[in-house]
N, C-alpha and C positions, 0 to 999 in steps of 0.2 A: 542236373543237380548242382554241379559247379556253379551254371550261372544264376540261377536260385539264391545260393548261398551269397556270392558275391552282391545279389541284390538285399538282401535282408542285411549285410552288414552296412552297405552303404546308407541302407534305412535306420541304422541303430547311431549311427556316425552321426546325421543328416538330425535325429530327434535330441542326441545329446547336445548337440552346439544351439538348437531351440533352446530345449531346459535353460543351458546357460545366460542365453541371452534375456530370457526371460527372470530366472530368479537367483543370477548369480552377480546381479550387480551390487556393488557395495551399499550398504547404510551409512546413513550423517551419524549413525553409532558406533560402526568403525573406524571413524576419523579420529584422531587426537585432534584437527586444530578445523575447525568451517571456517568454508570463503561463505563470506555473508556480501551479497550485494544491495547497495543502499545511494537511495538520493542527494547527489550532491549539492542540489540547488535550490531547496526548500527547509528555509529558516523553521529553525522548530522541529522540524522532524526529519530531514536529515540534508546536513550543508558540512562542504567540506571548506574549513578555514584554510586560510594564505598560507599556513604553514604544512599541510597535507592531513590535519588532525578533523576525522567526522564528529558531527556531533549532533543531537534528536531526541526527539522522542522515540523512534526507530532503533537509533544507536544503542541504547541505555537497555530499549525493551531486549535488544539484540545481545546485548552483553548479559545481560539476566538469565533469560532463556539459556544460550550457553552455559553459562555458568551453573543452571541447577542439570543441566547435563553433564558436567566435568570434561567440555571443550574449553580451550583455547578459539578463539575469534580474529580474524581478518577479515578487514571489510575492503571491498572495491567500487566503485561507483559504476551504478546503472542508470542510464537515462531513461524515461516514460518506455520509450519501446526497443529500450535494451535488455528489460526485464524479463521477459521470458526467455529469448534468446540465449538470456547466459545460463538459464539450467538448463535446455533440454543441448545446449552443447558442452555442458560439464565445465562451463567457465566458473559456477558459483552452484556452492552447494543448498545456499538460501537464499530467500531474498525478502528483505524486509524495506520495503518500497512504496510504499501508500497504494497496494495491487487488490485493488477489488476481486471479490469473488464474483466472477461471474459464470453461467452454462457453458460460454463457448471459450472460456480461460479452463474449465478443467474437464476439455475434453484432451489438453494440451501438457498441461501440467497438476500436480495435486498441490492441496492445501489444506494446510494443519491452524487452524482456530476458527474462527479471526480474532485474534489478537483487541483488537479495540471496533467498537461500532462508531459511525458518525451519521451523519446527516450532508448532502448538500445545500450550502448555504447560499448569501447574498453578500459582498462587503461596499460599502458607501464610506463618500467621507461623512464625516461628523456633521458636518454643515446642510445636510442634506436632511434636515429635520420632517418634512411631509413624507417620509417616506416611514412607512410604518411595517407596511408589508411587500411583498415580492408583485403585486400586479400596481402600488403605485408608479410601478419602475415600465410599467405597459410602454413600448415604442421607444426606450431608452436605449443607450449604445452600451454594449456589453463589451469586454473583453475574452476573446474565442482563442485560448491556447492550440494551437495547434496539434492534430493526434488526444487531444480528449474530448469526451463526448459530453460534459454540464449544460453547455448550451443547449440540447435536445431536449434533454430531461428538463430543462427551465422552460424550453416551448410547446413541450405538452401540460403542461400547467394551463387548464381550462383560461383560456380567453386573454391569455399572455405572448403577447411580440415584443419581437426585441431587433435592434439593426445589432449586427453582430461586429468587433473588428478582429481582426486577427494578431497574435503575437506569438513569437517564439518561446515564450518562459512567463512564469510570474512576476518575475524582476521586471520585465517589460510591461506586464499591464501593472504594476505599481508605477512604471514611469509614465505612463498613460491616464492612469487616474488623478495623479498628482498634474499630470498636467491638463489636466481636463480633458481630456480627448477622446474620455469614455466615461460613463457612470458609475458604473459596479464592475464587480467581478463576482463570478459564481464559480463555485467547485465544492469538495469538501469542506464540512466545516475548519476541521484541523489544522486544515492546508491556510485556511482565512488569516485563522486565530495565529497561526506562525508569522503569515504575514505580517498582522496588526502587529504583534510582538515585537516584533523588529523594527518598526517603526515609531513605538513608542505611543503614539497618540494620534489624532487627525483622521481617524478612521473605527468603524461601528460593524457589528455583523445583524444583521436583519432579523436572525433569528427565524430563516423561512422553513426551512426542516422539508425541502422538497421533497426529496427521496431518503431513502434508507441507505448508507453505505458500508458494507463489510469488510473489514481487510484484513487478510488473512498474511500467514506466512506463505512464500512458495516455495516446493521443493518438487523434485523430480516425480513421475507417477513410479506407484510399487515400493515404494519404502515404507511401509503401512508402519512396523518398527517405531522409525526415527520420526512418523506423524503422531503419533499416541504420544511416545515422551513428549516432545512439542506440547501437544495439547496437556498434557499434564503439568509443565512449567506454568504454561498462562495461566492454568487453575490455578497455581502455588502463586503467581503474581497477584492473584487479582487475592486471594485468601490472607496473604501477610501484610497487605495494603500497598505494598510497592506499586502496583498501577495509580493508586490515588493520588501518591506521592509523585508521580512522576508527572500523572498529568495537570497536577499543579507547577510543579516546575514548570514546564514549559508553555503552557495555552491559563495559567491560573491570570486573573486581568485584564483577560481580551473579550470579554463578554460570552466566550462559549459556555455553555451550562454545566455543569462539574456536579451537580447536585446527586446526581445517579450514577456510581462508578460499580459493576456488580460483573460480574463471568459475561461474556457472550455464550451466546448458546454455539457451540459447535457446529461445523458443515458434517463432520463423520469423516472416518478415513477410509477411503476405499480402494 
C-alpha cells in the first residue's frame, strides 16, 4: 500500500509539471511591452538606419498591431534564418519578417494572419525593354540569395531556365544588376518594389505573379489568445484603411499593383 501510494503521487507530480508545460506559458497578452523581431536589411520593409532606428512596411504594420493591443513594442533584428529561431527560444515574442506561411513553418511555430498577400515577382532594369514576361528571361542569369528558395519556384515555371548566381543579400544582387553581372532578380513582390524604391529609378518589376505569397505574423505554437487579437488588429488595419495607406507609403511608384488592398483570408489559429 505504501509503495502504491508513493507511486500515484509521483504520478500526480509527474502530470502537473505536463499541464504546466503545456498550458501555463505566458500570452503576447500578458506582456506590457513585445520583442518584435524584424528585417534589418530590406528597404521598404524593414532596414535598420545608421543610427539604430527600424523602419518598413513591417515596422509601422508592427507598431499598429501593438498598438490596437495596448502594448508597448521593441523591435530587434532577425536575419532570413534567424527568424524562427528567436521564437521558439523566447528571444522575440513576434516577428514580422517577410516569413511566409508555409506546412513545414507551422509544424514549428504558429501564425496569426497573414498580414498582407504578395506574389513572386521578376525585377529588370529599365533598359531591358523585350522583356515582357518571365520566360523572355529563358537562360538568363538570375540572382540566387542564399537560404531562399524564388529560384525554384521560377524553374518550375513550365519551360523556364535560368543559370543562377549566388549572393549573400539583396544589396548584393542590386550590386550585381547594376553591374551587369546578372539580369534579374526574383523574390517577393514587396521585397522588389522596396528595392526599386530605394533606388529611385533604372529599374521595372515584370509583373510575373509566379506564385502566391503569404506572410504572416510569427509567434510561438499555443497562444491561440494572443493569435485571435492579432488577427483581429489586421482586420481593423485593413477596415480603417491604414494598410492602403501604408502600402502607398512605401511600394506606392514602383509599379507594384496597389489597385486591390482588402483583408487576407486567415490561416486559423490552432
Amino acid at each position: 500500500m505504501g509503495a502504491g501510494r508513493v507511486l500515484a503521487a509521483v504520478v500526480l507530480v509527474l502530470g502537473a509539471l505536463t499541464a504546466c508545460g503545456q498550458g501555463g506559458s505566458e500570452s503576447l497578452l500578458d506582456k506590457s511591452t513585445l520583442v518584435v523581431g524584424v528585417r534589418p536589411d530590406l528597404p521598404g520593409l524593414g532596414l535598420r538606419r545608421p543610427g539604430g532606428r527600424f523602419e518598413g512596411f513591417d515596422i509601422d504594420v508592427a507598431r499598429y498591431v501593438a498598438g490596437r493591443l495596448g502594448k508597448k513594442v521593441r523591435f530587434v533584428q532577425v536575419l532570413a534564418s534567424e527568424r524562427i529561431p528567436s521564437l521558439t527560444s523566447g528571444r522575440t515574442d513576434l516577428v514580422f519578417a517577410t516569413l511566409s506561411v508555409t506546412p513545414e513553418r507551422k509544424t514549428r511555430i504558429a501564425f496569426a494572419g497573414p498580414y498582407y498577400m504578395s506574389y513572386q515577382d521578376v525585377l529588370v532594369r529599365t533598359d531591358e525593354r523585350g522583356v515582357k514576361g518571365v520566360r523572355d528571361l529563358k537562360g538568363r542569369r538570375f540572382c540566387a540569395v542564399e537560404g531562399a528558395d524564388p529560384i525554384q519556384r521560377l524553374l518550375a515555371v513550365h519551360g523556364m531556365t535560368a543559370t543562377t548566381v549566388p549572393a549573400r543579400s539583396y544589396d548584393e544582387c542590386m550590386e550585381m544588376i547594376k553591374g551587369r553581372s546578372v539580369d534579374a532578380i526574383t523574390t517577393n513582390d514587396v521585397i522588389l518594389a522596396g528595392l526599386i524604391k530605394q533606388e529611385g529609378r533604372g529599374y521595372r518589376l515584370v509583373n510575373a505573379r509566379i506564385s502566391e505569397q503569404n506572410t504572416g505574423i510569427g509567434l510561438r505554437k499555443g497562444d491561440t489568445d494572443g493569435c485571435e487579437a492579432l488577427n483581429r488588429a489586421i482586420t481593423r488595419m485593413y477596415q480603417d484603411g491604414t494598410a492602403a495607406t501604408l502600402m502607398d507609403r512605401w511600394f506606392g511608384g514602383t509599379g507594384l499593383d496597389l489597385s486591390i488592398i482588402e483583408v487576407p483570408q486567415f490561416e486559423g489559429c490552432v
